[in-house]
N, C-alpha and C positions, 0 to 999 in steps of 0.2 A: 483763620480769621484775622490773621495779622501779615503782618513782613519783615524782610532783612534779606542778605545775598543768596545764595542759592540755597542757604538756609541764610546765604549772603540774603536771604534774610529775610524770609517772608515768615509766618503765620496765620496762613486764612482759612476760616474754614470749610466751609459750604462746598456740598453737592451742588455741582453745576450745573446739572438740567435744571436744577433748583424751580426755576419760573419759565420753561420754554411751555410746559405743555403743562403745569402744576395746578393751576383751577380749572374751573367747570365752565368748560366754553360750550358752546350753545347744541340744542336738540332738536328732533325735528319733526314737523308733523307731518310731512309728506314722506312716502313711500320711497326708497329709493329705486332707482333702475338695474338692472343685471351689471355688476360689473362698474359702477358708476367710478372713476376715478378724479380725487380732486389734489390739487399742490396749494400749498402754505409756505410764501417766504416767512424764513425767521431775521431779524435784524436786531443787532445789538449795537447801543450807542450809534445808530443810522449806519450802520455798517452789515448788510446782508451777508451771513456766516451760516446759514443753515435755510434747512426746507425740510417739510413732512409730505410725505405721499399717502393719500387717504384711499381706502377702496372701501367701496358702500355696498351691498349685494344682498340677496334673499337668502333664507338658508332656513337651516333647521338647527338647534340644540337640544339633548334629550326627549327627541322625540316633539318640541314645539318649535312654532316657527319665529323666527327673530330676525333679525336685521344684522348682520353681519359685518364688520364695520374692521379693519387692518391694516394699519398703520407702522408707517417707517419713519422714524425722523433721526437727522442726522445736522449736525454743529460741528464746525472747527473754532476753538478758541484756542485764546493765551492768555498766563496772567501771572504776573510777578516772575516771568522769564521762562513759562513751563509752556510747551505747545504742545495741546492733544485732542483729539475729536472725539465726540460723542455718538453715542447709539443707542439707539432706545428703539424696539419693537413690542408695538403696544396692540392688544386685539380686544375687542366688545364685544359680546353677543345679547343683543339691545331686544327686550319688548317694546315691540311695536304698538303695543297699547298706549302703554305709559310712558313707553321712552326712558326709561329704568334700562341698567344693565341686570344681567341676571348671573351672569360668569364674565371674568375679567383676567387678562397677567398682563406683566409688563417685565420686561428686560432691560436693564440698563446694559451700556456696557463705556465708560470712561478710562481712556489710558487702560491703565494693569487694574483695575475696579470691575467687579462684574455684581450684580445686584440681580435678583428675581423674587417675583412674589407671584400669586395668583388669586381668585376670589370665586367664590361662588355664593350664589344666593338664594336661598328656600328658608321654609321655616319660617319666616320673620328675624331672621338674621343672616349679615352678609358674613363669608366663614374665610378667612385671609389664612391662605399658606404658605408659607415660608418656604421656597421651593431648596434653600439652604440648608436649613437646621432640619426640614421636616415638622417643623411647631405649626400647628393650627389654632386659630385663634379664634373667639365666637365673638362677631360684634351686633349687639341686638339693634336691630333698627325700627326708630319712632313710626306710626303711623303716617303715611305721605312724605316720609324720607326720599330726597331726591336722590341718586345714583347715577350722576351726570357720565358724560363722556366728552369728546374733545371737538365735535362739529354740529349735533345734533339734539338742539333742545327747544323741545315743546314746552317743556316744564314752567317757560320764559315765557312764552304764545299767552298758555293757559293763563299765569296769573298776571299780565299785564292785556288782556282781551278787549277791558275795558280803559276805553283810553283815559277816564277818569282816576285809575288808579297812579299812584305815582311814586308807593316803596309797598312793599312786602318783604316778609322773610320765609326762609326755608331751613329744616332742618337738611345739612347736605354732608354725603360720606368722603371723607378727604382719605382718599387711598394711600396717602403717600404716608400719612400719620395714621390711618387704620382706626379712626372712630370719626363718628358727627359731629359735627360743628355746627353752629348758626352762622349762617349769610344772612345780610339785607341786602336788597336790591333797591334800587333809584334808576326809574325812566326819568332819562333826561330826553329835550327836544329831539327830534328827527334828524338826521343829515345824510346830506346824501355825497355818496365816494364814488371813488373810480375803483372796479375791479376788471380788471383786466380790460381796463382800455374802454368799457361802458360806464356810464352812471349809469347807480344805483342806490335809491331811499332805505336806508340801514333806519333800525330799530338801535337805539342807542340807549346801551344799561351799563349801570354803575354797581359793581358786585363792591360787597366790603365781607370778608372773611371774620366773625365777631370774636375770634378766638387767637388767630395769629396776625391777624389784622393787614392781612395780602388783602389790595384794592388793584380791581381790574376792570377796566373801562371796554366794553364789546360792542360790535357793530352788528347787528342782526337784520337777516332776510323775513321781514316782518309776513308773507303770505307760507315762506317755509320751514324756519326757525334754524337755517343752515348760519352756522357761524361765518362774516366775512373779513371781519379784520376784530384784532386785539391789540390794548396795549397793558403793559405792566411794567412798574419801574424804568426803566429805560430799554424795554423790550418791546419791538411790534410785529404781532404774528397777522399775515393778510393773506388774501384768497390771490394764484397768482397762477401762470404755465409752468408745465413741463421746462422747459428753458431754467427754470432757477438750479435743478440739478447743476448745470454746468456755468452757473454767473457764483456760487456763493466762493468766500474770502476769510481769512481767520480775521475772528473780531478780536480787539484787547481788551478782557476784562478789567484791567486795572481802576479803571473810573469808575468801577461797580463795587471798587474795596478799598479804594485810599481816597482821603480827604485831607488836600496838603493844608499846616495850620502855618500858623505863624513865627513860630520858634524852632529854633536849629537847636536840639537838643544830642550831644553823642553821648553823654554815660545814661543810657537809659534804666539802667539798675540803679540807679544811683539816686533815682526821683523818689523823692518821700512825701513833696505835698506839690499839688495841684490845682489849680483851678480855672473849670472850662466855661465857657458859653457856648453853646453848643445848639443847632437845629436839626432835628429829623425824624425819621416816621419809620422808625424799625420794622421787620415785617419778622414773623418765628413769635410771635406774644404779646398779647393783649396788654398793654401798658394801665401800669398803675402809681401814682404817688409811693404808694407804699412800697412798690416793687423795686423802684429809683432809689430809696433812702435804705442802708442799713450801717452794718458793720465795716466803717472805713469810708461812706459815701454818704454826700448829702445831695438834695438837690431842690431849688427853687426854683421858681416856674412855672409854664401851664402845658396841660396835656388834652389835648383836642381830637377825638377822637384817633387814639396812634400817634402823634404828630408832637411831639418835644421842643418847647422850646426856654430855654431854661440855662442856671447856671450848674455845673458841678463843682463838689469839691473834695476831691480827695487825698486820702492818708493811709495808706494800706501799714499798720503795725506789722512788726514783724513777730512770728510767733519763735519764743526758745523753747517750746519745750515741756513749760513747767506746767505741774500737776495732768497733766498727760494722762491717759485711762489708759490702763493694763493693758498687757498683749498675749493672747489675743480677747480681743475685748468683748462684752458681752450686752448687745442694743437689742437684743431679740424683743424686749420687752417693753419696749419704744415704738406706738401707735404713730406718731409725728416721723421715726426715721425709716421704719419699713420700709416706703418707698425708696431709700437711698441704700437699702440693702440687698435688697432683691434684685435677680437678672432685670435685663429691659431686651428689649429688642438689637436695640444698636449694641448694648455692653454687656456681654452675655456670661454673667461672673458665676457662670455655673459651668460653665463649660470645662469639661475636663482637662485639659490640656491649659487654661489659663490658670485654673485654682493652683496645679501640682507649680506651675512657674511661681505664682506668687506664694507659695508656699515654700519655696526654695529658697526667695528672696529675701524672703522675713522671718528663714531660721535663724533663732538667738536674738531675735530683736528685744530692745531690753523695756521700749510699750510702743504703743500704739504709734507715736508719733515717729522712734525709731525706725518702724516697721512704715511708716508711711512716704516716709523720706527715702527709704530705700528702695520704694517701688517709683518713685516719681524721678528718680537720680537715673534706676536701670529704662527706663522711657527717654529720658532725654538722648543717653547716650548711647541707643541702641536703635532706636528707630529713627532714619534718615527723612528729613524734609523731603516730600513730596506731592507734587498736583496732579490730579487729581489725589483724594486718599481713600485709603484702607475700606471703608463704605462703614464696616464695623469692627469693635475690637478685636475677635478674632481673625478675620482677616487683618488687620492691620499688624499681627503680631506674627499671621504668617509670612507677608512680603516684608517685614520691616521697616515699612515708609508710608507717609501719609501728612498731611494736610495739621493744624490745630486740632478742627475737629478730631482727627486720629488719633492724636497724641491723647486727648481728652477722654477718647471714650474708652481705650487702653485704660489711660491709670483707673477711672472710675471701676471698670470692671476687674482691675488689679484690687484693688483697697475694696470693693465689697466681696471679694471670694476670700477675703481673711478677715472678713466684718466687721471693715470700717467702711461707714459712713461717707458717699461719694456721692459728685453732683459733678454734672458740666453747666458749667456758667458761659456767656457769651456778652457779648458787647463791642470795644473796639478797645485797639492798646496804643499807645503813642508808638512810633519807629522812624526811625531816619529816613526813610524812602522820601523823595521828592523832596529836599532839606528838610525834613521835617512833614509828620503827616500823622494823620488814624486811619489805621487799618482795622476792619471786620474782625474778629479774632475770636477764637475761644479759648477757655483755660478752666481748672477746676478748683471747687470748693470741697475740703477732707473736714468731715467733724470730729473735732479734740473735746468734747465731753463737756466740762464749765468753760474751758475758753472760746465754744463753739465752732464756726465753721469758718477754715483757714486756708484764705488762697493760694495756691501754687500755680504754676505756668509751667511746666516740662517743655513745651516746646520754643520756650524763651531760656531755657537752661536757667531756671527759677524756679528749683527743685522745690525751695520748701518757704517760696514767698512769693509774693507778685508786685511789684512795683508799682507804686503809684499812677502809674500813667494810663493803669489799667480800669476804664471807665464799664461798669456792669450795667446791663438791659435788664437781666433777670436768667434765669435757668433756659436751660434746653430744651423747649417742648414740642417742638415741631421740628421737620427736616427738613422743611422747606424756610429760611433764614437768609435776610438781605438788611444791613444796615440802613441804607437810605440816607445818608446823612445830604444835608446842603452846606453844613459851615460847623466847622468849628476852633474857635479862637482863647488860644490859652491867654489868661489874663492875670497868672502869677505861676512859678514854680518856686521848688526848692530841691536842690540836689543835696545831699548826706544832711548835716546840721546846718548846711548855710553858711559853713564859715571856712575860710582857704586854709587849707591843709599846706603852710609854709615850705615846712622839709617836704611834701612829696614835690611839690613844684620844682625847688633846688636838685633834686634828686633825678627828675625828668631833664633837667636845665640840656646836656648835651646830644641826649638824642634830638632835640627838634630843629625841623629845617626840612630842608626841599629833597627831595631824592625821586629821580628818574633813570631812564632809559630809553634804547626803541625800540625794547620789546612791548610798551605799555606807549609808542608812539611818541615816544618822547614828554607825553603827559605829565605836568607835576602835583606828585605825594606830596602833602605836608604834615609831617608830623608834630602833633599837636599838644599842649594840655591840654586837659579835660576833666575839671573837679578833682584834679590832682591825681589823672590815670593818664597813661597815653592815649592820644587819639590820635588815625589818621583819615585824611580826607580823602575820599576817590573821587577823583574828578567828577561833575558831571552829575554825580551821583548822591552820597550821603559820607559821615564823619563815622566811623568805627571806632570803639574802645577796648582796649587791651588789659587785661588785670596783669599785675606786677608776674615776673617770670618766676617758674618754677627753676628745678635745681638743674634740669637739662639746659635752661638758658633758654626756654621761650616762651614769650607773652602770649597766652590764649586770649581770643577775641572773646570778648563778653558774651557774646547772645549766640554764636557759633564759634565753640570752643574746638572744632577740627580746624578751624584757621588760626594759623599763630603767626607768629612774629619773630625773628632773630634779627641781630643784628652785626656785621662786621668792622673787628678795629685795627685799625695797623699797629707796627711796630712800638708806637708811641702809647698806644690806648685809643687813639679817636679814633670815632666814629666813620667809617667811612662807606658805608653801605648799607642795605637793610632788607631781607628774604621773607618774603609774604608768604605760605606754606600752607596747602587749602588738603585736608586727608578727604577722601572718598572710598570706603568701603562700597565695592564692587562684587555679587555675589554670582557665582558661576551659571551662565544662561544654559538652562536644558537641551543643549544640543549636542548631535554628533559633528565630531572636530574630527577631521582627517590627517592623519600623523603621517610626515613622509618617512621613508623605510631608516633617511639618513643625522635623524636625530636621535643624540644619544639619550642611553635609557635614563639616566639623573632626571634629562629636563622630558621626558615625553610626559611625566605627570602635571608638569609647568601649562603648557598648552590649553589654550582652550579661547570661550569669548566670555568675558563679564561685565555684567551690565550695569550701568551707573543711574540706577532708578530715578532721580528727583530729573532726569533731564531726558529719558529713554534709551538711551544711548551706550552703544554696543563698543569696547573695546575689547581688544584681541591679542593673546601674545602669542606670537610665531615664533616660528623658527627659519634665520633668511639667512645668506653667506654665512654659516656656523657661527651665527650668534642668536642668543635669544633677544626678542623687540619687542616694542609694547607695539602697540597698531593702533592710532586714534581714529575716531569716528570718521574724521574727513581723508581721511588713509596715510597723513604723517607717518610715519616708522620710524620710530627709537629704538636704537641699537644700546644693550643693556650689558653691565658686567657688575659681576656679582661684588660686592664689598663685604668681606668674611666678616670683617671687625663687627660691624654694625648691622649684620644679618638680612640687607637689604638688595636689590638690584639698583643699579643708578646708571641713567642715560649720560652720555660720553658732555653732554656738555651743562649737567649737574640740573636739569629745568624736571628731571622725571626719579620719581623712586617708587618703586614696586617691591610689594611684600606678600609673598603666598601663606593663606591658611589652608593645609593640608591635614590630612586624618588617616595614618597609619601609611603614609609612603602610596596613597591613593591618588587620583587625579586634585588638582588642586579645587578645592569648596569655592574660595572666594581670593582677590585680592585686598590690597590698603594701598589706595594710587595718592601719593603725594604730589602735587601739581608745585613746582618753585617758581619765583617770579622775583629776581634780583633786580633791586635799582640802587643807582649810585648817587652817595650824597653831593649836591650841585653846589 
């Protein structure tokens, strides 16, 4: 839910089907035909990126007859530098009485994400199964509970018949969160659109979701109740040809997650107080006063059905520590935190395989907080930025890589399978992207006993704080989550105390100044103070912050500490260069690699392809003219020789270092690709 560079520097959250096909678009009172097929452009930010292919048909399930209803829909996006398409195959099998589903699945399938669920309905209850874990779940449903689908709703016909009506509500099951909700509805006036090339007089309704507060604007075939266009957020799904298969385009999500502000802020750690004015209509939770105001945050204002518009101000303390509850601690007995100890769906802190991890992690921890820091520390630096994410914690801990939300649902389900107290919170964080902006983000809340519940950010490498800049909506209750912001405008900060740190300034005094090259196009670095840290500016781009170097001699980047910083001095001491250093653990892709007869036996366990997950992207090391190479994506080949001293491979002209992690003289598991990028001081 946030950003930065390729952890350069994002953290956003959200599933991204998020809103293509997420509410209850329209039902139908007419029969359909044998076979009936219909197409749906999808467009994001007016940029046509997707289509669904609809087929309607007669049928039978368990012996009754239903309406049949099979669905493909398919998206290309990008966002914060990641490009990947979307798949989702969804099927209904609809009573034709009531226009109710009765059995329902749906497939995701995003990037390296893969999602299933299924439903079935009898009894008086719809029963969701987890086609993952195998969990079934009973969810009872009210009397006249609607069970929409994605083109066909009577449900709409029926309670808007009378044209004198002009809101009602429905109890309606949101499958994607797996319980009822309340919608209202609003008939607005008539209009009439072009679909495909004809007018045609649409029924025009106003949905408002009472719980996570998604508003969807639909155009309905008032004699049939066939959906023909939608909008949400800055999404509009319409009735269109066959043709859209081959016109749709990747959209850029970015304007769906940043809202550039006002101020160029680069030590973003460094922000202790804040204060925002701020517009917008969150969508993931029914907004409350009360929800806006707590521990570190204030907020005045008015709140209008969802719709924010108000100032913030906050002050995120930072916790040490003290009075801390034992470890391992003991909430069993706490009505108020149960829910934050107990599995959920998305964070499944019962699973086998996560408890025995976090139970590794937080041998000897000397409490609670120890034991919390350590599980938020082994998140940051073990799970690589990536878009789409993990979908849940346990997957996210299988691939390694994921989104905010991944990181999020990870630690939560780390800290309640050693029971502590965990939540994912969401909202937006301050970042550098676009000089300065808020991005969508999420991050969580750990409860420490009397000091209560204390934010961290793992995937901001703010293991055991969150920085001011980090504005909260409220908890994570839905999976379907959009910002919505229109503006917001910071109208005071404060970095550390406020007051200039003298000596670190003098201390920075020679590094700063201009440094290029043509490997970066000639472009100029400047490196920078910044609240008395280094900062450099990438052109174009945003200001990055360096905390002082370790004893190797290099400055790790704040918010992505696999990027560092060295610097080169001549004979004298000065300065006369400066080496950007970006690591990327790469873990070995499951394929067969074909070994020519004429490599020697050392390097045949070297070989193979590894994949650099946050970007998809396949690198390869061969073996060419008897030497070993790296092989990048667009088919570059670095010629590599080993450096004993320093245990690494290095390309002949110092831009590549490669590190195998091997297990017992076996084929190599994974690399550590060091990308270098030298500029001279101008």
């Amino acid at each position: 839910m946030t950003p930065y560079s390729r952890r350069s520097l994002t953290v956003v959250l959200p599933l991204f089907l998020l809103l293509i096909f997420a509410t209850s678009l329209p039902t139908c009172a007419q029969q359909p035909g044998s076979g009936d097929v219909y197409y749906y452009g999808i467009e994001i930010s007016d940029q046509l990126c997707g289509y669904a292919e609809i087929r309607l048909s007669e049928g039978e399930h368990d012996g009754r007859p239903v309406i049949l209803l099979d669905e493909e829909v398919f998206a290309m996006m990008t966002a914060l530098g990641s490009t990947f398409n979307s798949r989702q195959t969804i099927r209904y099998r609809i009573d034709p009485e009531t226009g109710n589903f009765i059995w329902h699945t749906n497939d995701v399938e995003q990037g390296d994400t893969q999602l299933g669920a299924e439903y079935a309905v009898h009894d008086g209850a719809a029963f969701f199964h987890d086609i993952d874990t195998k969990k079934e779940t009973r969810i009872d449903l009210p009397e006249g509970a609607v069970l929409p689908n994605t083109i066909l709703y009577p449900h709409l016909l029926r309670a808007f018949a009378d044209p004198a009506t002009e809101e009602c509500s429905m109890q309606v099951l949101n499958v994607r969160d797996g319980e009822v909700q309340k919608h209202t509805y609003t008939r607005l006036p008539d209009e009439e659109i072009d679909v495909n090339g004809n007018p045609r007089t649409a029924m025009v309704i106003e949905e408002m979701n009472r719980k996570t507060g998604l508003k969807v604007r639909m155009w309905i075939d008032p004699e049939t109740g066939y959906f023909l266009q939608g909008h949400v957020l800055n999404r509009r799904i319409f009735r269109t040809d066959p043709s859209v298969v081959k016109r749709v385009k990747v959209a850029d999500m970015n304007s769906s997650i940043l809202v550039k502000t006002n101020e160029n802020i680069g030590d973003i750690q460094g922000i202790t107080k804040m204060k925002v004015r701020a517009r917008l209509e969150p969508v993931g939770i029914w907004v409350t006063e009360d929800g806006l105001n707590g521990p570190g945050q204030s907020f005045s204002g008015t709140i209008d059905e969802n719709a924010i518009d108000g100032v913030f101000e906050i002050s995120h303390a930072r916790y040490d520590g003290t009075d801390a509850p034992p470890f391992p601690p003991d909430f069993s007995g706490s009505e108020e935190l149960r829910t934050y100890i107990e599995p959920s769906t998305f964070c499944e802190s019962d699973d086998p395989v996560l408890v025995a991890k976090a139970k590794e992690i937080t041998a000897g921890a000397t409490d609670a907080w120890d034991a919390a820091r350590r599980l938020s520390a082994w998140v940051a630096e073990n799970i690589n930025y990536a878009i789409p994410g993990g979908g849940t914690a346990r997957k996210t801990y299988d691939v390694r890589a994921g989104e905010c939300g991944a990181h999020s649902m990870l630690l939560t389900a780390f800290c309640r399978a050693v029971g502590i107290p965990a939540r994912v919170v969401w909202g937006c964080m301050y970042t550098p992207n676009l000089g300065g902006s808020f991005g969508q983000h999420g991050w969580n809340e750990i409860y420490m006993g009397d000091a209560g519940w204390i934010p961290v950010d793992a995937t901001a490498h703010e293991i055991d704080f969150a920085d001011s800049g980090h504005l909260r909506i409220g908890e994570m209750e839905s999976t379907v989550i959009a910002l919505n912001a229109e503006e917001f405008e910071i109208l005071d900060y404060q970095l550390g105390t406020g007051e200039v740190d003298v000596a670190a300034v003098k201390r920075l005094q020679p590094y700063l100044g201009t440094y290029s090259s043509a490997v970066v196009n000639n472009k100029p670095f400047e490196v920078l103070e910044q609240n008395g840290k280094l900062g450099v500016s990438i052109p174009d781009k945003m200001v990055l912050v360096f905390n002082d170097p370790g004893e190797n001699g290099l400055w790790p980047c704040q918010l992505a500490p696999k990027l560092n910083l060295s610097f080169e001095k001549d004979d004298d001491g000065a300065i006369i260069a400066l080496k950007l250093m970006e690591d990327n653990r790469m873990p070995r892709k499951d394929t067969d690699t074909e070994i020519p007869d004429d490599v020697p036996e050392r390097l045949r366990p070297l070989l193979g392809v590894f994949v650099l997950t946050a970007l998809k992207a396949d690198f390869s090391i061969i073996y060419e003219t008897e030497r070993l190479c790296l092989q990048e994506p667009r088919g570059k080949i670095y010629p590599l020789q080993f450096v004993k001293d320093e245990g690494y491979w290095e390309a002949e002209d110092g831009s590549r270092r490669v590190r195998f992690e091997t297990e017992n003289g076996k084929a190599a598991t994974a690399i550590m690709a060091t990308h270098i990028t030298r500029l001279e001081r101008q």
